[in-house]
N, C-alpha and C positions, 0 to 999 in steps of 0.2 A: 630525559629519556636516554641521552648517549652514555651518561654516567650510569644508568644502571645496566644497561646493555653492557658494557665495559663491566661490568662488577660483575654481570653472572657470567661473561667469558672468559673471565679471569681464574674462574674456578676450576677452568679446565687445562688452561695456561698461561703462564706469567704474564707475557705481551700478545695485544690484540689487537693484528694487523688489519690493516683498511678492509681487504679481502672478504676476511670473517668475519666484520663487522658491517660490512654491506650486506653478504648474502643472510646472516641471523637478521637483519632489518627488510628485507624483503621476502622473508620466511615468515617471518612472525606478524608485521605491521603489513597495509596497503599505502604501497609507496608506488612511485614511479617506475615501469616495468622496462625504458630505457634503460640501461646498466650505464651510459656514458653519464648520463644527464645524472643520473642518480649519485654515480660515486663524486662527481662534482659539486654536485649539494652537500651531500656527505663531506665532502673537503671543506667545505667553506666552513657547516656549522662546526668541526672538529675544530678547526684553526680559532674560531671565537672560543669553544671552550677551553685550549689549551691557552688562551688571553688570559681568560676570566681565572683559569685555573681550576676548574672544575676535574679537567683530566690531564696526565702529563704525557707528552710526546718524546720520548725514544725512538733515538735513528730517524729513518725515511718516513716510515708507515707504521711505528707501531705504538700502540698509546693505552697506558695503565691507570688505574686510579692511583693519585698521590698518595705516599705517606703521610704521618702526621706531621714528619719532618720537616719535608717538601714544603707540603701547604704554610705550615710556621716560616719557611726561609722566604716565602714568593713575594719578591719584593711589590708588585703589582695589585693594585686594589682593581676593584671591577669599575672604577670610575675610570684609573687610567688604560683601563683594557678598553675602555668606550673612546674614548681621545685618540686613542692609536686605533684605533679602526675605525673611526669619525677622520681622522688624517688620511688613511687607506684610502678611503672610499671617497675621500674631497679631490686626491691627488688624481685618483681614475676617472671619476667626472670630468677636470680638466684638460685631461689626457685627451678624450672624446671631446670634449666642447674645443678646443682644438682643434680637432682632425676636421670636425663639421666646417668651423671658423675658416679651415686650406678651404676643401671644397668649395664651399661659396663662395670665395674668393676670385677662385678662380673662374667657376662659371659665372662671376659678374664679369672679369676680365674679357673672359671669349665673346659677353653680351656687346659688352664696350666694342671688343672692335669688329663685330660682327657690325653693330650701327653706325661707326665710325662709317666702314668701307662701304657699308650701302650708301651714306652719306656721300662721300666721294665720290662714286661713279653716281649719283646724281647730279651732283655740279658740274661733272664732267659732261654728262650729259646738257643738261642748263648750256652748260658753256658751249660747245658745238652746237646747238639749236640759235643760239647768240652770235655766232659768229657765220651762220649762213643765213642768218637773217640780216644781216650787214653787207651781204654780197649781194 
């Protein structure tokens, strides 16, 4: 879908900025009528096809169909565009599974000594009820 979006805006000009290519896909298609949420999709499936190679990215934002050139030099097969974004997406999971990994952590911490010190002032207690029972 994004390569022929890209092919008929091409016909109007060379490069086809994120911009133009949001608002033609929320012109034409029933997409997401957030604009954040949407061009952020939009980012992500761009970034897989410019992997794959289906489309080529020039500069920041802006993304043409390849030449026949292009396509013949792209060192990248769509196996290894899957491995590099199978690595991507293992390294972000870890990222999170991580962060989760802190947090828990530490509210086992605070649990510890949250029981720890009720612990104590009950001995303590124990202990003074022990020690006037001695008197």
């Amino acid at each position: 879908m994004l390569r022929t979006i890209i092919k008929e805006l091409q016909k109007r000009q060379l490069f086809v900025k994120l911009k133009n290519l949001r608002d033609h896909i929320q012109r034409h298609y029933p997409v997401e009528t957030d604009l954040e949420t949407l061009e952020q999709e939009l980012q992500e499936k761009l970034k897989y096809a410019v992997c794959v190679g289906l489309i080529a990215k020039y500069g920041d934002d802006q993304y043409c169909i390849p030449t026949l050139r292009e396509e013949a030099n792209a060192a990248k097969t769509a196996i290894s565009a899957f491995w590099e974004m199978y690595k991507n997406n293992y390294q972000l999971l870890n990222k999170r599974k991580k962060k989760s990994d802190i947090k828990r952590s530490l509210l086992h911490q605070k649990q510890n000594k949250y029981i720890n010190s009720s612990k104590n002032s009950s001995n303590d207690e124990t202990d003074s009820s022990e020690d006037s029972d001695f008197f």
